[in-house]
C-alpha positions in Angstrom: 9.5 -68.5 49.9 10.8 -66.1 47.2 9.0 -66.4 44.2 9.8 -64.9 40.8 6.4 -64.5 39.0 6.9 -63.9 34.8 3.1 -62.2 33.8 2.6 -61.4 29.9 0.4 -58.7 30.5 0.2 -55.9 33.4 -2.2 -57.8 35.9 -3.3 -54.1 37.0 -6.1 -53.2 36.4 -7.5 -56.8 36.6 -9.9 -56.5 34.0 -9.4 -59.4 31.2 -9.2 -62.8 31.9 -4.8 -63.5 32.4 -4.6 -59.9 34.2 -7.3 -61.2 36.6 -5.9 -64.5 36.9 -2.5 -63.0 37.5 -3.3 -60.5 39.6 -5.5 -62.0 42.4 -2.5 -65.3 42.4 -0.2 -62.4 43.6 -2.1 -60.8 45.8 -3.4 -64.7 47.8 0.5 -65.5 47.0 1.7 -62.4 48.9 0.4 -63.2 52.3 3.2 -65.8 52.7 5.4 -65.4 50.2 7.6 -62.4 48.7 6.9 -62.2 45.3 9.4 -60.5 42.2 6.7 -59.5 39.6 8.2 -59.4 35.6 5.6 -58.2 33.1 5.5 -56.5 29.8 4.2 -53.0 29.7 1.9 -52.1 26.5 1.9 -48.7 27.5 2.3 -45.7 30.2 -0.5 -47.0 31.3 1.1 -50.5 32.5 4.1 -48.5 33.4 2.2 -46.2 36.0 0.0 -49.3 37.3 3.1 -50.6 38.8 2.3 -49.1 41.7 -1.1 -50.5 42.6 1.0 -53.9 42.5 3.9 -52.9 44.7 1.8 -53.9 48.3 2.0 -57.1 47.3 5.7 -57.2 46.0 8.9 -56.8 47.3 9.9 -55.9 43.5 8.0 -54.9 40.2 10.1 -54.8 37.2 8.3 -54.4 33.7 10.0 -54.2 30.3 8.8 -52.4 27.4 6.5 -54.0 25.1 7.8 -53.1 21.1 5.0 -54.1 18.9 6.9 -53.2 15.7 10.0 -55.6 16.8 7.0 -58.3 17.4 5.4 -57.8 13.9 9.1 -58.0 12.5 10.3 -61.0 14.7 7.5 -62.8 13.8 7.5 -62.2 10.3 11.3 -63.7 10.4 10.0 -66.8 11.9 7.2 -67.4 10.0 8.6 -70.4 9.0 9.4 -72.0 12.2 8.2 -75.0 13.7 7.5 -72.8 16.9 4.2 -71.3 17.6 4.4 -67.5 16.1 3.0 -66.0 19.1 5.6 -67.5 20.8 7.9 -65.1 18.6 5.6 -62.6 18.6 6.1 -62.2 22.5 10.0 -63.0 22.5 12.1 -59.7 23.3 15.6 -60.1 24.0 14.8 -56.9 27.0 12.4 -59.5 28.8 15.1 -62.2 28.5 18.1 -60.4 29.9 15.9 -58.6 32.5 15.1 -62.2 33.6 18.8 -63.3 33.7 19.5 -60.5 35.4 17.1 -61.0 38.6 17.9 -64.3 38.1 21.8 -63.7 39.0 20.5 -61.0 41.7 18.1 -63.3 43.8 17.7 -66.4 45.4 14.2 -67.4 44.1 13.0 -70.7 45.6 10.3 -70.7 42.8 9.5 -69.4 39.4 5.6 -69.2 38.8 5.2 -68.3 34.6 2.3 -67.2 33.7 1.3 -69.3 29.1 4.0 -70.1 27.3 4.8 -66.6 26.1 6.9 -66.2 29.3 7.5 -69.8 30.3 9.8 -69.8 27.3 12.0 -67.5 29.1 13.0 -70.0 32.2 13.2 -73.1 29.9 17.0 -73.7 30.6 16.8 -72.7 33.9 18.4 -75.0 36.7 17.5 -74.3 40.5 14.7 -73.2 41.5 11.3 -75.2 41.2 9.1 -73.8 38.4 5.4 -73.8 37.7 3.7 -73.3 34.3 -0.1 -71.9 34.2 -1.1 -72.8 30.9 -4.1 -71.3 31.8 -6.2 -73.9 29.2 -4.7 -75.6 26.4 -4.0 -73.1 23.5 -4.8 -75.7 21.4 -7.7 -77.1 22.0 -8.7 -73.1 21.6 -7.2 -72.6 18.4 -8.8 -76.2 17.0 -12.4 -74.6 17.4 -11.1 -71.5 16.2 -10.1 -73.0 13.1 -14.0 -74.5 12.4 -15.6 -71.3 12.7 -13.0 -68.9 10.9 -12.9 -67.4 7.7 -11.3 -69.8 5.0 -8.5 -67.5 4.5 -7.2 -67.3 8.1 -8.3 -70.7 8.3 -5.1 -72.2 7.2 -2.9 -70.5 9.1 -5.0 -70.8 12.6 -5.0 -74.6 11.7 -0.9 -74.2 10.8 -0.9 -72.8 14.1 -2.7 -75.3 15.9 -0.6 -77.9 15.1 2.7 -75.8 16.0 0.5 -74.9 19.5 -0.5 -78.5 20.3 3.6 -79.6 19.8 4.6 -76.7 22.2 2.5 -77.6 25.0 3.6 -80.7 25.5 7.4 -80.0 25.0 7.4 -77.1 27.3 5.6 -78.5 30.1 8.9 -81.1 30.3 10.8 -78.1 30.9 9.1 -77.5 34.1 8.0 -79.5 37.8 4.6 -78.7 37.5 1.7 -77.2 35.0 -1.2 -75.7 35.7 -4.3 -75.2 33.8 -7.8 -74.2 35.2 -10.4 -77.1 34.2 -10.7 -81.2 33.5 -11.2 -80.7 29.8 -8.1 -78.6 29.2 -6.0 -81.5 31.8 -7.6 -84.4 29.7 -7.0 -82.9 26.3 -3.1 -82.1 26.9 -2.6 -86.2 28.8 -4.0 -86.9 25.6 -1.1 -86.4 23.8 1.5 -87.0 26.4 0.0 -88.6 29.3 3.4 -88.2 31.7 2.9 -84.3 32.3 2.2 -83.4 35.6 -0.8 -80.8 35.2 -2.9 -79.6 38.4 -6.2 -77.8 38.2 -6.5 -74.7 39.7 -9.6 -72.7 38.6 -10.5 -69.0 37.6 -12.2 -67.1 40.3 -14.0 -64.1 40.8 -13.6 -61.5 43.2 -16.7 -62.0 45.6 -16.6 -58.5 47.5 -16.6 -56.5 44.0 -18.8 -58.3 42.2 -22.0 -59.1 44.6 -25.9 -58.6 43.7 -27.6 -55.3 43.4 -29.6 -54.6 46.3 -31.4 -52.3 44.5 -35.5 -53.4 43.6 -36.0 -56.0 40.9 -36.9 -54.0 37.4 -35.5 -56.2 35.1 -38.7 -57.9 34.2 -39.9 -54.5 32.4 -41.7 -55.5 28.8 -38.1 -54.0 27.8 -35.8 -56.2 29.1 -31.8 -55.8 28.7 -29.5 -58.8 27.2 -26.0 -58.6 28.1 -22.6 -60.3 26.9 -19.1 -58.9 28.0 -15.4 -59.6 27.3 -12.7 -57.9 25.0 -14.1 -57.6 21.8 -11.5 -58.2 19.9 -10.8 -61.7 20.8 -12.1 -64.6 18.2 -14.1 -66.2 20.6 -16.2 -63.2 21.9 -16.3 -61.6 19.0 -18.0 -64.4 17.1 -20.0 -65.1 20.1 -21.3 -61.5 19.9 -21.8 -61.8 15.9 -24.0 -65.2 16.5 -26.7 -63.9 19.3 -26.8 -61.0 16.9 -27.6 -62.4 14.0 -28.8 -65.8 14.5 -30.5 -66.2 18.0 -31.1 -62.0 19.3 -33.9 -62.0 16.0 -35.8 -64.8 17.8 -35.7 -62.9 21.0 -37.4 -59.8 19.3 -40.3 -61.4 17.8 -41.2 -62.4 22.0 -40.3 -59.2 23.0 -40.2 -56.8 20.2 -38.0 -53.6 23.0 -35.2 -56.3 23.8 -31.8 -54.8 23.7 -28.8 -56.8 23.6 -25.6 -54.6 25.6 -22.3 -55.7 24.0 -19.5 -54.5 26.8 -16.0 -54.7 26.6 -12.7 -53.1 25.4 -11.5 -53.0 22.0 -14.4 -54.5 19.6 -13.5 -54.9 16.0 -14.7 -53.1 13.1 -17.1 -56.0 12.6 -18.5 -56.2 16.2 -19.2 -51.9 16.1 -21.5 -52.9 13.0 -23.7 -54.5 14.8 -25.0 -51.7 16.2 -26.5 -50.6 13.0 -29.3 -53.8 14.0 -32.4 -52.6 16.1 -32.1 -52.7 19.7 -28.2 -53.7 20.0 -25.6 -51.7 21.6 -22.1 -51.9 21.6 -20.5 -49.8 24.4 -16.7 -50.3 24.1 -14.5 -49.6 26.9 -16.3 -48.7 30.3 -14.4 -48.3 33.6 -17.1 -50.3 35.7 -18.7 -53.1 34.3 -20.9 -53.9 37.3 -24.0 -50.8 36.2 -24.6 -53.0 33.4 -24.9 -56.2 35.2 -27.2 -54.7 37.8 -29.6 -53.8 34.5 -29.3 -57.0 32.9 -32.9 -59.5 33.1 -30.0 -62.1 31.5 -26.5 -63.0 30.6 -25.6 -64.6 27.4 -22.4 -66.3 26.7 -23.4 -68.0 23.1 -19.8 -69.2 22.8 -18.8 -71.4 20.1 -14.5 -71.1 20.5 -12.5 -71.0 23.0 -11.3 -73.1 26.4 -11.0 -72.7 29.9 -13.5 -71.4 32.6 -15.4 -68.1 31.3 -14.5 -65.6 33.7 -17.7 -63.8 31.8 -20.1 -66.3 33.4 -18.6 -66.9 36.7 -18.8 -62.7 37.5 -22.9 -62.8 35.8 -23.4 -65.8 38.6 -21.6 -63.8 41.5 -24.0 -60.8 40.2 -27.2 -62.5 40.5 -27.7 -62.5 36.9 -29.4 -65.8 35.2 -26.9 -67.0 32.7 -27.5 -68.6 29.4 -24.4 -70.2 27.4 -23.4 -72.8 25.0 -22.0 -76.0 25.7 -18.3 -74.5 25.2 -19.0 -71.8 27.5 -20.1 -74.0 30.6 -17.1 -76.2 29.7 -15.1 -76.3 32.8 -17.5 -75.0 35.4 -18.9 -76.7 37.9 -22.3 -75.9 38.0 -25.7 -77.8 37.8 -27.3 -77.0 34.0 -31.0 -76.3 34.9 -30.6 -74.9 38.4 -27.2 -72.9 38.3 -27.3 -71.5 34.7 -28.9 -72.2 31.5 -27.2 -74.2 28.3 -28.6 -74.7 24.7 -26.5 -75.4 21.5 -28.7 -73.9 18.7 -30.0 -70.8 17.9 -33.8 -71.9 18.0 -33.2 -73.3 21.6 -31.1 -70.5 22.8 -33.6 -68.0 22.2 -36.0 -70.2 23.3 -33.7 -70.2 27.3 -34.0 -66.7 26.7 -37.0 -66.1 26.7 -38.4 -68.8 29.3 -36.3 -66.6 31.8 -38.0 -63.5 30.5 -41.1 -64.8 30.9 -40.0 -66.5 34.5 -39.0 -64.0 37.0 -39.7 -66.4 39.8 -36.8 -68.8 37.6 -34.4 -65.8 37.5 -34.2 -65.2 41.2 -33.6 -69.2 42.1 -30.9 -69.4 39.3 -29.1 -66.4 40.2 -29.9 -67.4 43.9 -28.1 -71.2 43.4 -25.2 -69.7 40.8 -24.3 -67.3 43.6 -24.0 -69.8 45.9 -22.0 -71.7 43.6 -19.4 -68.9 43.6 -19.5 -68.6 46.8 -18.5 -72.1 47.2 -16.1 -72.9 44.5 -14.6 -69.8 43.0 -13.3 -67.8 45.9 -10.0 -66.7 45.3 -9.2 -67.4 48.7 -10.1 -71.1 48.0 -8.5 -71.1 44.3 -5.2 -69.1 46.5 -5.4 -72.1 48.6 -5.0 -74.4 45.9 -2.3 -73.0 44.0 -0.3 -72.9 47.3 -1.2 -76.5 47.4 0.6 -77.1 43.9 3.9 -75.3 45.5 4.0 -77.6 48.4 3.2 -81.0 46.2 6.6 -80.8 44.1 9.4 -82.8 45.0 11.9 -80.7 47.0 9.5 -78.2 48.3 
């Protein structure tokens, strides 16, 4: 089957949660079907990473990402009914490049990766077409707006309610949506209970990330805390904020030579303070994540935003790192709380998982024993390939 796949981002290298998504669907998609990848380069970067992306395409067209049109078109539309990012990531470039492969090929499928690039293949007649909401936008944005500052609070809340419209109205415009956990399914048939939404999960590549077999010396009286994502994302950022100021503290009085590794791309001025606390470090950008798993005692994903499966937790489990999250963080994932990974909803009792862990290196090994089995089981991307190929077959005419 040809299939034209619309990705907002680059998917190489596959290193935030959409490029990962998007890449490894290609690459399971590619053993059976030909795929046309359209994606928005960012930078020279994007543009040279088209060839790490061409064994598993028969084409790879990007178009040129203008951040100063985006800023401007959005700015114009500020008063729309529309979501703003939904302006924000409209180029006229992407549109006519889509029209164009459009009149060149016969695709049997289109596969658009959130609403950013589903809105370009809304009037499109033909070929079957799949949106992967990924989660509902949303739902994210609604616990966004509870945690925010009060002046951005208006405006995330202004946005949630544009959000929560779009959703549902684009999802008519398509056969089949996809999103990658219950909640997110339950909370869009919520407000329109004819969409036809499938599940299909985020994975985690088993081969790269896979426990250390180096020898267990991460129950030192100096043990290593780790949290990773892009940094400049609400929900990570605030998540790293909390553990540092309301739960890491707690940590420190048990073991005073704790240090708490924040790792990921981009953190904001407010997350690179945090370094100025005892016994916190904020990396930024590193090319291999995996040295500071294989140093970590224990993973902590204090999330209080966000939706969808945490890729963050699902690569600690395939690492053989014990995780400890919130309740919005294990949202999603199936996993047994207690035996596969760790969840507590305060600060006192967060710290207090923490430590227990610390203290238990016997506990460590048989959660990070079980979670890897769990990922083993359920989070394959050869299984989670398997389904998506499944929500191809299942609409009508395919």
């Amino acid at each position: 089957m040809k299939i034209l796949f619309l990705s907002l981002r680059c998917p190489y290298p596959p290193h935030r949660g959409d490029r990962i998504r998007s890449y490894h669907f290609i690459k399971e998609l590619s053993k059976q079907h030909a795929i046309t990848l359209v994606y928005f380069a960012e930078s020279e970067s994007d543009i040279e990473s088209a060839k790490h992306l061409q064994p598993f395409c028969e084409r790879v067209e990007w178009v040129r990402f203008h951040r100063s049109f985006a800023f401007m078109n959005t700015g114009l539309h500020c008063l729309s009914r529309r979501p703003l990012q939904l302006h924000y990531w409209y180029a006229p470039q992407m549109q006519r490049k889509v029209n164009q492969l459009l009149a060149e090929e016969h695709f049997e499928l289109i596969h658009a990766q959130l609403f950013r690039m589903g809105q370009y293949v809304t009037e499109t007649q033909g070929p079957a077409k799949v949106l992967d909401l990924c989660d509902s936008l949303a739902l994210n944005l609604n616990r966004r707006a509870n945690l925010d500052c009060i002046p951005k609070r208006f405006l995330v809340k202004l946005e949630e309610k544009r959000v929560r419209r779009y959703e549902i109205d684009i999802m008519k415009a398509f056969d089949c949506g996809t999103v990658v956990a219950h909640f997110d399914r339950d909370y869009l048939l919520k407000q329109d209970n004819s969409l036809n939404l499938a599940i299909v999960p985020m994975g985690v590549d088993l081969g790269y990330f896979r426990p250390s077999l180096k020898t267990d010396t991460r129950s030192s009286a100096s043990p290593r805390l780790l949290f990773t994502g892009t940094m400049n994302y609400f929900p990570n950022a605030d998540a790293a904020i909390y553990f540092c100021n309301e739960i890491f503290p707690h940590v420190r009085e048990r073991y005073p030579k704790a240090r708490f590794y924040i790792v990921g791309n981009h953190p904001s001025e407010q997350v690179r303070r945090l370094e100025a606390q005892d016994g916190v470090v904020v990396t930024g950008y590193v090319p291999d994540v995996r040295p500071y798993f294989e140093e970590a005692s224990v993973f902590v994903a204090p999330l209080r935003a966000g939706s969808g499966i945490q890729t963050k937790n699902l690569e600690a489990m395939a690492m053989g790192v014990p995780v400890v999250t919130t309740a919005v963080g294990a949202m999603g994932l199936q996993a047994e709380v207690g035996k596969e990974l760790l969840v507590a909803d305060t600060p006192t009792a967060f710290a207090e998982q923490v430590i227990h862990l610390l203290d238990n290196q016997h506990l460590r090994e048989n959660i990070a024993q079980t979670a890897r089995t769990r990922v083993e089981t359920d989070y394959s991307w050869d299984a989670i390939g398997e389904r998506l190929k499944q929500v191809y077959t299942q609409i009508p005419g395919k």
